[in-house]
N, C-alpha and C positions, 0 to 999 in steps of 0.2 A: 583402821578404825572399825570400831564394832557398833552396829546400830541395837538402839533399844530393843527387846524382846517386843515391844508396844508396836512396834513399826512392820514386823517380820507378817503378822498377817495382814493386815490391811495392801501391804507391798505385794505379798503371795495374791491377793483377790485382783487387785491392780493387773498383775502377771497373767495372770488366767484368764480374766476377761476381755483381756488385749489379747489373747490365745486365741479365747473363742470367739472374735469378735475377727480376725483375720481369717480361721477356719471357718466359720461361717461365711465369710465374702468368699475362700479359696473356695468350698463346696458350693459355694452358688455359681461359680464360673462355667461358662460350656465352654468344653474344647469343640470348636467348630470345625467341618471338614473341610478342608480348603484346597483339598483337590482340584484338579481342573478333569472335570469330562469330556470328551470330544461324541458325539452323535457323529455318525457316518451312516450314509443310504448309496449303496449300491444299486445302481439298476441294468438289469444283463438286459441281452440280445439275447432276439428269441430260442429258448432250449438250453440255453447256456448255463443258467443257473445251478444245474447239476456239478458242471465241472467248475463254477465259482465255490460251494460247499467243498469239494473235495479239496480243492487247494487252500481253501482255509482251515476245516481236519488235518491235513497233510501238514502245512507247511507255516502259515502264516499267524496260526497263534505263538507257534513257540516261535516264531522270528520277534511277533512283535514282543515276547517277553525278554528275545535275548536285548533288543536295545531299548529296554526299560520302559516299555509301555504296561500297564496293566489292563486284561483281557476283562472286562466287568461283564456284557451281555450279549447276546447274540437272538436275533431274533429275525422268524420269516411271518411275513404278513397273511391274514387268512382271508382277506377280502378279495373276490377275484380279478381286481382289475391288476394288485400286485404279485399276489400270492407265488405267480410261476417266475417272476422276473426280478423280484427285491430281496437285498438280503440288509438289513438296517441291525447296526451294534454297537455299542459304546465300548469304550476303553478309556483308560485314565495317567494322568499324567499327576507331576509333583506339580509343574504351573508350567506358562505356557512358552518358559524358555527350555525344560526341557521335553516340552511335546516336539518343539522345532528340532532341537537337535538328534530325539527319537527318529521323527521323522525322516531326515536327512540321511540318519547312519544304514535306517531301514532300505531308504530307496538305492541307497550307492553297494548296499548287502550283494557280493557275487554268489549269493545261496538261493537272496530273493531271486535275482536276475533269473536264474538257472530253474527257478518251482514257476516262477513265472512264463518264463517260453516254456517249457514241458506241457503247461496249462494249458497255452495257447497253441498248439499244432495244429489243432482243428479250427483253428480262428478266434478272434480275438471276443473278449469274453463278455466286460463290462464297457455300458453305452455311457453311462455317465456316474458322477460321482457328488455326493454332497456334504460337506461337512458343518457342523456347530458345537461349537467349544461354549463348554455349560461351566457355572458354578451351581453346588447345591443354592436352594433358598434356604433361608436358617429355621423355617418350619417344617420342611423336611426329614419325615422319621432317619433320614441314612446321614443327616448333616452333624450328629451330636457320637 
């Protein structure tokens, strides 16, 4: 069946503004980051923090990237009560099933085990450890 000449545009305007009426809602959507970050603060024992940096150089970024953590930041603090003794840095995960199974592969790693006591001959390194598992907030310039 052929529809009248009379119909082809009104149906064309019909078509288009359902077009742009859908690309309009698609362009207005955020894709929101839905990473999962982890915050971690290390705090060494006194003088230690030299050979904490080195085995993170060394050895422990690229472990965390072989079991699928991503390395985001790494920072030492300038104020003097931490500056000699903190080393605080985020990494990121897909969500927080596979931060756990990162985690796990990482600790049971015979590579970790092996950069780990190499670290430690001189004694052991870090006095304690803190972690906090972030979502961006959706105002966040890194969340879109």
């Amino acid at each position: 069946m052929q529809l009248p000449r009379s119909w082809f545009v009104p149906a064309l305007v019909l078509v288009a503004a359902g077009g742009l009426a859908v690309g309009y809602s698609l362009g207005q959507e955020r894709k929101v980051n839905t990473r999962l970050y982890e915050l971690r603060t290390y705090t060494t024992l006194e003088g230690r923090l030299p050979a904490l940096h080195k085995r993170f150089a060394e050895h422990t970024l690229k472990l965390f990237e072989k079991h699928g953590m991503k390395n985001e930041m790494y920072f030492v603090p300038t104020d003097p009560a931490r500056k000699d003794n903190t080393l605080i840095y985020i990494v990121s995960h897909d969500n927080q099933e596979a931060a756990d199974k990162s985690w796990k592969a990482f600790q049971a790693d015979p590579e970790w085990a092996k950069a780990r006591d190499a670290s430690e001959k001189d004694g052991k390194i870090v006095a304690k450890v803190e972690r906090v598992f972030m979502t961006m907030a959706e105002y966040s310039p890194g969340s879109r």
